[in-house]
C-alpha positions as CSV (number, residue, x, y, z in Angstrom):
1,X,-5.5,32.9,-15.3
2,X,-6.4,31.6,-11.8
3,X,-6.7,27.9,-11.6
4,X,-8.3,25.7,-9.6
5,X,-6.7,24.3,-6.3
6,X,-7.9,20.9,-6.2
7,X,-7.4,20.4,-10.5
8,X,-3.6,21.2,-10.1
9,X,-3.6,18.6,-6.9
10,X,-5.4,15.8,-9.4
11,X,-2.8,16.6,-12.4
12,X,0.0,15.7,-9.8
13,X,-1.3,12.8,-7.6
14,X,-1.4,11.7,-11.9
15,X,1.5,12.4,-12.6
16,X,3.6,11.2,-9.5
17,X,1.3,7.6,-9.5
18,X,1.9,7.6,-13.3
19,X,-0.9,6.3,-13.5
20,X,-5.6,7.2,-13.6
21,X,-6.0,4.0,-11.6
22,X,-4.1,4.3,-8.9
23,X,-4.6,8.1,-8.7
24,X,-8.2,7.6,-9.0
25,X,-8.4,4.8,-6.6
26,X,-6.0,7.0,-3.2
27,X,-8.6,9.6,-4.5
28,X,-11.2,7.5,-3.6
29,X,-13.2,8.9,-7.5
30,X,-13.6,7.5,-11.1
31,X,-10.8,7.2,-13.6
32,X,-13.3,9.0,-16.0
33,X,-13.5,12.5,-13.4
34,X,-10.0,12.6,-13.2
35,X,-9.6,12.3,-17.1
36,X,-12.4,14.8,-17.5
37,X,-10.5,17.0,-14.7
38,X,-7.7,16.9,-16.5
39,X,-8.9,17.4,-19.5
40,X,-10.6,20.7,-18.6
41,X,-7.0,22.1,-16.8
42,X,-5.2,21.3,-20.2
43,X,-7.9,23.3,-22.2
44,X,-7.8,26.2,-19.9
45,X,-4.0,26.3,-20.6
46,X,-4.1,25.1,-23.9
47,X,-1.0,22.8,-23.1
48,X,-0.5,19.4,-22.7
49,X,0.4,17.7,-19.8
50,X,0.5,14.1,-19.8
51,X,0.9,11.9,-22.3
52,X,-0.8,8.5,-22.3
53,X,-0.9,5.2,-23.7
54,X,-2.8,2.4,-22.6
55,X,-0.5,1.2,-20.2
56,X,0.9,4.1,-18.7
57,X,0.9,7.8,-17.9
58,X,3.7,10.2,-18.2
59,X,4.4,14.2,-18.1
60,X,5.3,16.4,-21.0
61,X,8.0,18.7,-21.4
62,X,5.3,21.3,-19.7
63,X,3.8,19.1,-17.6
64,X,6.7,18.2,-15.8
65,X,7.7,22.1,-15.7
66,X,4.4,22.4,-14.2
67,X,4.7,19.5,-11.7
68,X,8.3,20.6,-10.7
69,X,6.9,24.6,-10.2
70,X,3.7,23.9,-8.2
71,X,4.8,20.5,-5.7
72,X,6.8,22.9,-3.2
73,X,4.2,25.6,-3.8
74,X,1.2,23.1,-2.6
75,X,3.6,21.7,0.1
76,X,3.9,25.0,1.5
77,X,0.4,25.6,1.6
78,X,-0.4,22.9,3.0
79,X,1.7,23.1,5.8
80,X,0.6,27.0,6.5
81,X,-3.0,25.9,6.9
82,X,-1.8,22.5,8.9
83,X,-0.6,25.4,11.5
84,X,-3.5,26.7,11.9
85,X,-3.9,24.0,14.1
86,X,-2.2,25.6,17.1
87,X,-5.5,27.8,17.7
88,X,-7.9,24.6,17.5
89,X,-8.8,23.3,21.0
90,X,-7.9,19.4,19.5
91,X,-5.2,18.9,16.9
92,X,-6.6,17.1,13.9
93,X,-5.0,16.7,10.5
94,X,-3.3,13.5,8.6
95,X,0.4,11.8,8.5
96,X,1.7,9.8,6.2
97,X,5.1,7.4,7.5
98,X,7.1,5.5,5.4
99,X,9.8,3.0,6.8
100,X,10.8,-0.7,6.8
101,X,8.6,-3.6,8.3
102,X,10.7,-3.8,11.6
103,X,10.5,0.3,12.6
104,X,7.2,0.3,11.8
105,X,5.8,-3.4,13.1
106,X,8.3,-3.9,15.6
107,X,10.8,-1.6,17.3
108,X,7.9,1.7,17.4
109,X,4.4,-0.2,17.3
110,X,3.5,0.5,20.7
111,X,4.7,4.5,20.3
112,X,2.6,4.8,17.2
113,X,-0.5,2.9,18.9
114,X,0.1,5.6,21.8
115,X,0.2,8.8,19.0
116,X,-2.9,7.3,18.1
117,X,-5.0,7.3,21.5
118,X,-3.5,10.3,22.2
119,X,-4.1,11.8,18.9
120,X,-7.9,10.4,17.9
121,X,-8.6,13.2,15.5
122,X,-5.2,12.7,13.7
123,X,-5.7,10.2,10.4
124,X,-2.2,9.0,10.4
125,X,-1.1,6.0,7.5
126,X,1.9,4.1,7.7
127,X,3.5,2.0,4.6
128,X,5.8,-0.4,5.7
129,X,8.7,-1.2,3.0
130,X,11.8,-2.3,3.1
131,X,13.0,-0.6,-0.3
132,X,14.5,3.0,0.5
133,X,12.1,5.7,-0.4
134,X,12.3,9.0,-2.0
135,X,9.6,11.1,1.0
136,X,9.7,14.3,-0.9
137,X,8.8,12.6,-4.9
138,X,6.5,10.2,-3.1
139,X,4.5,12.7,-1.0
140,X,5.4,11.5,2.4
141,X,5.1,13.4,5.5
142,X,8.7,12.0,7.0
143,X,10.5,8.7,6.8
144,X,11.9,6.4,9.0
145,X,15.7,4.5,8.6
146,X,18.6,3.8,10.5
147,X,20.9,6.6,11.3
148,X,23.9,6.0,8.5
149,X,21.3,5.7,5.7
150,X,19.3,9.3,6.2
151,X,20.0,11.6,3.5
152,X,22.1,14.2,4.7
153,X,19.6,17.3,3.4
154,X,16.9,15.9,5.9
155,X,16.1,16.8,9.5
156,X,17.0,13.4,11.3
157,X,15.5,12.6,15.3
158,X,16.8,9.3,17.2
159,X,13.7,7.5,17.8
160,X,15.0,3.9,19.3
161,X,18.1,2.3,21.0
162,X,20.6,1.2,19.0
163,X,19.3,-2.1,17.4
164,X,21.6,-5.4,17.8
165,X,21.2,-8.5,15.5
166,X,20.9,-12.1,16.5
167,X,21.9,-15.5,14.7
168,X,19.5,-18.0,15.4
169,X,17.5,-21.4,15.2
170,X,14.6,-23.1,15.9
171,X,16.1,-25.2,18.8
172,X,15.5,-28.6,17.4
173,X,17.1,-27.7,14.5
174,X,19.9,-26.3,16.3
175,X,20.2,-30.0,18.3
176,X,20.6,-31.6,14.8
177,X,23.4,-29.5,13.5
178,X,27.2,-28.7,14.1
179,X,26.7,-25.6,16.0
180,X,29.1,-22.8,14.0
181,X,31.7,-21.6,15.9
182,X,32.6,-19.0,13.2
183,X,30.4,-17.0,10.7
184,X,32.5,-18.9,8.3
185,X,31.0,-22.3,9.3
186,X,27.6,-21.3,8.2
187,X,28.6,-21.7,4.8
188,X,27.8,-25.6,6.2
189,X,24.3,-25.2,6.8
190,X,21.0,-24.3,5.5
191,X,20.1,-20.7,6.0
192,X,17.4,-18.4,5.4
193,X,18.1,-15.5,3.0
194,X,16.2,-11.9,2.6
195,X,15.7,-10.3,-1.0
196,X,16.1,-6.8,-1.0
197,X,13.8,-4.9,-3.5
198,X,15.5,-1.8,-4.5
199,X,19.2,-3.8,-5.7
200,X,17.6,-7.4,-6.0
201,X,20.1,-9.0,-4.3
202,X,20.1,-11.0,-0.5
203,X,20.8,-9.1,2.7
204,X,24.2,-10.1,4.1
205,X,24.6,-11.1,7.1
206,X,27.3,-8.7,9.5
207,X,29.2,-9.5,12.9
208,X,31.3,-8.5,15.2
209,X,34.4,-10.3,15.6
210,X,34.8,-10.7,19.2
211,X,38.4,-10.5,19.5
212,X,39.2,-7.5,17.0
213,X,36.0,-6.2,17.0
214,X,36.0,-6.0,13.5
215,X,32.6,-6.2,10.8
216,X,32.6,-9.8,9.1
217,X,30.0,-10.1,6.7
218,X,29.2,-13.3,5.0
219,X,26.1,-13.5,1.9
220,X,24.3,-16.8,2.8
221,X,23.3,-19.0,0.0
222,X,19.7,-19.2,1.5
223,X,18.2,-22.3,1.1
224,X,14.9,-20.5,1.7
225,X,14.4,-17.0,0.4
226,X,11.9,-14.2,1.0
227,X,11.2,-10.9,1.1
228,X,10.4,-10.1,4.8
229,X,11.6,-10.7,8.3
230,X,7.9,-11.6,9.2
231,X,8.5,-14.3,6.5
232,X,12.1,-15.1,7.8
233,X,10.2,-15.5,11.4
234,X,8.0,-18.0,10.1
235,X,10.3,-20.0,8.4
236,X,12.3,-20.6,11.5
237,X,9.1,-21.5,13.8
238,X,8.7,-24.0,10.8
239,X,12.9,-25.5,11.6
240,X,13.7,-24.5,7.8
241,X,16.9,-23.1,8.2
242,X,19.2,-20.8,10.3
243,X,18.4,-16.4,10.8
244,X,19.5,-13.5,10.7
245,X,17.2,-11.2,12.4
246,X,16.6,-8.0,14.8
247,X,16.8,-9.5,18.5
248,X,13.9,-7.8,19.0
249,X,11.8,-9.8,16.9
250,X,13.6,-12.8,18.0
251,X,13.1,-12.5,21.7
252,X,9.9,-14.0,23.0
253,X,11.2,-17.0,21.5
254,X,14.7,-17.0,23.0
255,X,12.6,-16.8,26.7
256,X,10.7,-19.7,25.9
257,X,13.5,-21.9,24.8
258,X,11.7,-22.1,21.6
259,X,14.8,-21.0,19.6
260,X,18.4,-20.7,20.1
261,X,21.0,-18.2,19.6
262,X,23.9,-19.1,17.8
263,X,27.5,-16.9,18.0
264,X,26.0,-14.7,20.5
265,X,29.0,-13.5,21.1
266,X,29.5,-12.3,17.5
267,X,26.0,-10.3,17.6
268,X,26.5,-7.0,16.0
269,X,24.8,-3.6,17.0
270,X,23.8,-0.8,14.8
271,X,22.6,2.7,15.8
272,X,18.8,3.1,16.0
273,X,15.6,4.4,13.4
274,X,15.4,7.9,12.9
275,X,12.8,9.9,11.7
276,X,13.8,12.0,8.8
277,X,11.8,14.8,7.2
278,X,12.2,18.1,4.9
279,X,12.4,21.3,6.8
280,X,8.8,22.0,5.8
281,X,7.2,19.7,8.1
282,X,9.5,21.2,11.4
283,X,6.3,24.1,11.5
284,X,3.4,21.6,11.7
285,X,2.1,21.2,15.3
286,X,0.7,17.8,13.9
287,X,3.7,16.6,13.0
288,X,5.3,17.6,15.7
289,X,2.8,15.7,17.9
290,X,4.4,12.7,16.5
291,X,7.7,13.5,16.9
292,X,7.3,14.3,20.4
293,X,5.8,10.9,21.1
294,X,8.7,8.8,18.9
295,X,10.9,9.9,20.5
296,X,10.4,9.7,23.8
């Protein structure tokens, strides 16, 4: 029995949300036409294919033999008539990015803002997290990481310099304390920790040992803690404690004499973002558009 398109498109953004209001609400519809949608599909097939209670939604045993069979099915399709962009005068379409708050905010703002005036017909959405995300399961388009933490099934393309760290302090607070010598002396004073979502635990903090060039890492107590480095930013302008942040982020401020950098000569470097995607998406002349202008 043919079904249709947009009905098996509803059942999933359901199913992967788990949930009517959030499907309904990136659907931009009513929780009630998506329950009457899906109540239609399961009547045609006279199966069941979520089950609900009143605080969540989940697949059957056939619904999620359904959801498994049709999401590469509908990915494909998708990307066939994406292509048919190449015989359009103007590319047009929409992208959806994942990646943490420094790729996206930070080290490739101004090459995004550049897709986009380049691109004016392209809707492209960017979500900005710092837990690591399944793209395929959560419908992105591509992803964006460091190099060592792409998933080895992906198609991965460099899209920044390597990306070095810096210790530092608002520079008043840095002319109150004993300036560390050693990674080991922070233990001494008051620091500002990060909370990582997916493990729950606080970043540690890594150098480079100047003489052996070997990785110390230390986990700072953190006086103060949050959840993001635009947090962490603040709470140095505001003298709370000592950072560990991307240079990048921290530079304006070093020129200015605002802050101080401490153990510069421990700073650490890691390779650069990469954006990572399924083979799929290699065919689509919109996402290649973005490619191309990342990394350049």
């Amino acid at each position: 029995m043919p079904q249709n398109l947009d009905d098996l498109r509803v059942f999933l953004r359901i199913a992967d949300t788990g949930s009517f209001t959030a499907a309904a609400a990136q659907l931009g519809v009513s929780q009630s036409a998506l329950s009457y949608t899906v109540r239609q599909l399961e009547e045609r097939l006279k199966i069941k294919l979520l089950e609900r209670t009143t605080r969540s939604v989940s697949t059957t045993a056939a619904g999620e033999a359904l959801r498994q069979q049709i999401t590469p099915l509908l990915a494909e399709l998708d990307a066939k008539i994406e292509n048919l962009n190449q015989f359009r005068d103007k590319l047009d379409g929409s992208l959806k990015i994942t990646g943490n708050a420094h790729a996206i905010a930070v080290a490739l703002w101004d090459k995004f803002v550049r897709f986009m005036r380049e691109y004016p017909d392209i809707r492209l959405e960017l979500d900005s997290s710092n837990r690591f995300t399944d793209i395929v399961a959560e419908r992105f388009d591509a992803g964006i990481r460091p190099g060592q933490f792409v998933e080895k099934d992906m198609i991965a393309l460099r899209v920044s310099p390597d990306m070095q760290m810096a210790l530092v302090a608002h520079a008043d607070l840095a002319a109150d304390i004993a300036l560390p010598q050693t990674p080991a002396d922070l233990a001494a004073l008051p620091c500002i920790a990060m909370r990582l979502p997916t493990l729950g635990n606080t970043l540690a903090w890594e150098f480079a040992d100047p003489q052996s060039g070997k990785t110390v890492k230390i986990q700072p107590e953190g006086q103060f803690v949050c959840n993001q480095n635009a947090l962490v930013k603040q709470a140095v302008q505001a003298g709370l404690g000592v950072a560990w942040l991307p240079r990048d982020m921290a530079a304006a401020e070093l020129e200015r004499g605002e802050w101080t950098e401490l153990l510069p000569d421990w700073a650490i470097r890691y390779e650069g973002y990469y954006l990572y995607y399924p083979s799929r998406r290699a065919d689509s002349a919109v996402f290649r558009a973005l490619a191309g202008v990342l990394a350049e």
